[in-house]
MARTI-784397 format. One line per 3 residues: number of its first residue (from 1); their letters; for each residue x, y negated, z negated of N, C-alpha, C. Coordinates in nm, 4 decimals. Atoms other than C-alpha are relative to their C-alpha. Layout:
NUM) A) X Y Z X Y Z X Y Z  ... $
***
This chain:
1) XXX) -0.0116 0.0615 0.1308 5.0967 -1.1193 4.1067 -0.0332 0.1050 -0.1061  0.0136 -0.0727 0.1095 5.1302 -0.9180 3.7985 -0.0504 -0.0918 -0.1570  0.0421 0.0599 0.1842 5.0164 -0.9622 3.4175 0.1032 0.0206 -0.0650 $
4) XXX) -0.1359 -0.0378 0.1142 5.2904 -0.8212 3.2695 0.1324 -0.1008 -0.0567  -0.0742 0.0957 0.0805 5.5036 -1.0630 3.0273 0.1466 0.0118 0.0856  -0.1545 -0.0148 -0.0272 5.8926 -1.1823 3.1739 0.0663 0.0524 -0.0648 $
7) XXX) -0.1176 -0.0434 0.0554 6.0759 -1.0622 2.9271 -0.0073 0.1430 0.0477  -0.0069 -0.0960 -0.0509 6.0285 -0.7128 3.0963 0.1312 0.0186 0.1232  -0.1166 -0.0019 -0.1306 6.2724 -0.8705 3.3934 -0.0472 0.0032 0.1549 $
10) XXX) 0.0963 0.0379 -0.1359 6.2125 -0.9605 3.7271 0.0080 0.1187 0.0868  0.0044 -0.1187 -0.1070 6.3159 -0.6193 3.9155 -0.0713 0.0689 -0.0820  0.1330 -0.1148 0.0054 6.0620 -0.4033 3.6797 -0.0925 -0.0660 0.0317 $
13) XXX) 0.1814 0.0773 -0.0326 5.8079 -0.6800 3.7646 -0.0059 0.0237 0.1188  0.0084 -0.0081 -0.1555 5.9159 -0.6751 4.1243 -0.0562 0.1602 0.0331  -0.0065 -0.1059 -0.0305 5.9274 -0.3154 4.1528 -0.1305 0.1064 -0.0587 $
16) XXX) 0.1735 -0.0608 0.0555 5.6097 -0.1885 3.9366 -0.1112 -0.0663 0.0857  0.0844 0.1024 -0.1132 5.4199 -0.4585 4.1974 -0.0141 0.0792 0.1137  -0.0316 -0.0660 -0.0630 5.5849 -0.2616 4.4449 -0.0878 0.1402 0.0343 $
19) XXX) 0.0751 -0.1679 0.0141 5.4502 0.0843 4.3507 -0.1616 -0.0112 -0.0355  0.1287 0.0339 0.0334 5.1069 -0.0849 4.2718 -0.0531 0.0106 -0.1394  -0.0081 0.0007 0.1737 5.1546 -0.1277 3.8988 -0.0001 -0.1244 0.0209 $
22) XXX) 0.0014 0.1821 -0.0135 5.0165 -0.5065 3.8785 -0.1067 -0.0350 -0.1464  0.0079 0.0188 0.1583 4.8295 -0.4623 3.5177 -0.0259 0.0623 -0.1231  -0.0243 -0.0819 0.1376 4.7808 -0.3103 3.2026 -0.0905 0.1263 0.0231 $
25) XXX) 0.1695 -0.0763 -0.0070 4.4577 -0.1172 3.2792 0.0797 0.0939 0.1080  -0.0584 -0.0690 -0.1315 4.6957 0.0308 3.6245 0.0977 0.0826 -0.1118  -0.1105 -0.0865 0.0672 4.9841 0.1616 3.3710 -0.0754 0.0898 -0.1137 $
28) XXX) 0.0503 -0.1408 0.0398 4.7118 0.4170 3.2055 -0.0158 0.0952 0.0594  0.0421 -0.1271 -0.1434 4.6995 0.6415 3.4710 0.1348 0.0328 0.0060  -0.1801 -0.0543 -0.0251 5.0926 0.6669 3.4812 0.0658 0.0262 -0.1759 $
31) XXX) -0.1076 0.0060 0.1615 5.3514 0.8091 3.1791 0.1149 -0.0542 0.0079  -0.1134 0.1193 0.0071 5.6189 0.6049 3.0576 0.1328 0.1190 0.0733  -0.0934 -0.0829 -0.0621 5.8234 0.9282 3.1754 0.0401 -0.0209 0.1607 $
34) XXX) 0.0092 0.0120 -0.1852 5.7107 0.8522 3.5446 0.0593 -0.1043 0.0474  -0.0216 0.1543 -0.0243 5.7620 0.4637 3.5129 0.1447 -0.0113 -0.0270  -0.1315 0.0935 0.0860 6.0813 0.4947 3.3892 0.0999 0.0730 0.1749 $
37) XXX) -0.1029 -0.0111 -0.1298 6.2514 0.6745 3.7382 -0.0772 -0.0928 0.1117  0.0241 0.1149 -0.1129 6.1191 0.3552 3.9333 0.1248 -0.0776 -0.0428  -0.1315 0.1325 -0.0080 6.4358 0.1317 4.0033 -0.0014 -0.0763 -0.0350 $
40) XXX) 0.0076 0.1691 0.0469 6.4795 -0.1596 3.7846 -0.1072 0.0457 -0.1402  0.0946 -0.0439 0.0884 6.2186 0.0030 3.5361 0.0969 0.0980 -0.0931  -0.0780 -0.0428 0.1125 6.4391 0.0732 3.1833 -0.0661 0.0098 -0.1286 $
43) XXX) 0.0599 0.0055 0.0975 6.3703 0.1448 2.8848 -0.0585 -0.1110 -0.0996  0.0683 0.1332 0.0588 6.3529 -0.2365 2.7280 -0.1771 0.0029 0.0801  0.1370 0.0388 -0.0585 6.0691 -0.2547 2.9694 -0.1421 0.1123 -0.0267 $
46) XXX) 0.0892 -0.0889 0.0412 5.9148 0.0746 2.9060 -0.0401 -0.0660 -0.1720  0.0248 0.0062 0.1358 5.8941 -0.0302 2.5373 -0.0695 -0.2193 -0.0340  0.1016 0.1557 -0.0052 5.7639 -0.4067 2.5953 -0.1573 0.0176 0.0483 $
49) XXX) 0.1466 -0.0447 -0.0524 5.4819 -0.2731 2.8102 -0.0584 0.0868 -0.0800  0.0846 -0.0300 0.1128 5.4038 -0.0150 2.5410 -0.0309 -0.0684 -0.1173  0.0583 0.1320 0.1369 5.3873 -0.2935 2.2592 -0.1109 -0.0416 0.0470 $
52) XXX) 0.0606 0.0949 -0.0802 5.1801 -0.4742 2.4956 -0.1727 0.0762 0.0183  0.1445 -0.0725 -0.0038 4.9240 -0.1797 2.5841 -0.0209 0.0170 -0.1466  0.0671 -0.0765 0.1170 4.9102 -0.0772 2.2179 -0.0802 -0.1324 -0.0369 $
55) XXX) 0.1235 0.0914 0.0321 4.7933 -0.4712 2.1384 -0.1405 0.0236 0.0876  0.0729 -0.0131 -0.0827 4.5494 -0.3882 2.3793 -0.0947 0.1388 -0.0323  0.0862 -0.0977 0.0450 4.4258 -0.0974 2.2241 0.0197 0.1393 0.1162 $
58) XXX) -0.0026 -0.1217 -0.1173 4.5637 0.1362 2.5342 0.1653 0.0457 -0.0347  -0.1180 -0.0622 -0.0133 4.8665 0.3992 2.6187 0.0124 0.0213 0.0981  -0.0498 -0.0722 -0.1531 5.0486 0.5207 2.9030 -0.0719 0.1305 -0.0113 $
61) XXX) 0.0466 -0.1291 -0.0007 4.9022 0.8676 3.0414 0.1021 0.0771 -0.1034  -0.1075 -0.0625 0.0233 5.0280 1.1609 2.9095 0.0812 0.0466 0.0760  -0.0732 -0.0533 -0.0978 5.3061 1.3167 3.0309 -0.0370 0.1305 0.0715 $
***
């Protein structure tokens, strides 16, 4: 089970689950550069999950 909002899509939810990306606090340790060559993981989603960490007061690593 993940945290991450649907509108991201069910294969980046499936597939960030997959790779052991299941919540917000897990996608600081990774860059949106890294997340984005996982399958099913596009840019809408890269850019929902960064809205999402910035309410949150966090970012993806750096690259």
């Amino acid at each position: 089970m993940s945290e991450f909002p649907r509108t991201i899509g069910k294969v980046a939810t499936r597939e960030l689950t997959a790779h052991g990306y299941t919540t917000f606090d897990s996608l600081t340790k990774v860059s949106a550069k890294e997340l984005l060559k996982i399958h099913g993981v596009g840019p809408k989603a890269i850019r929902i999950l960064g809205e999402e960490l910035a309410a949150r007061g966090k970012t993806y690593a750096a690259n």
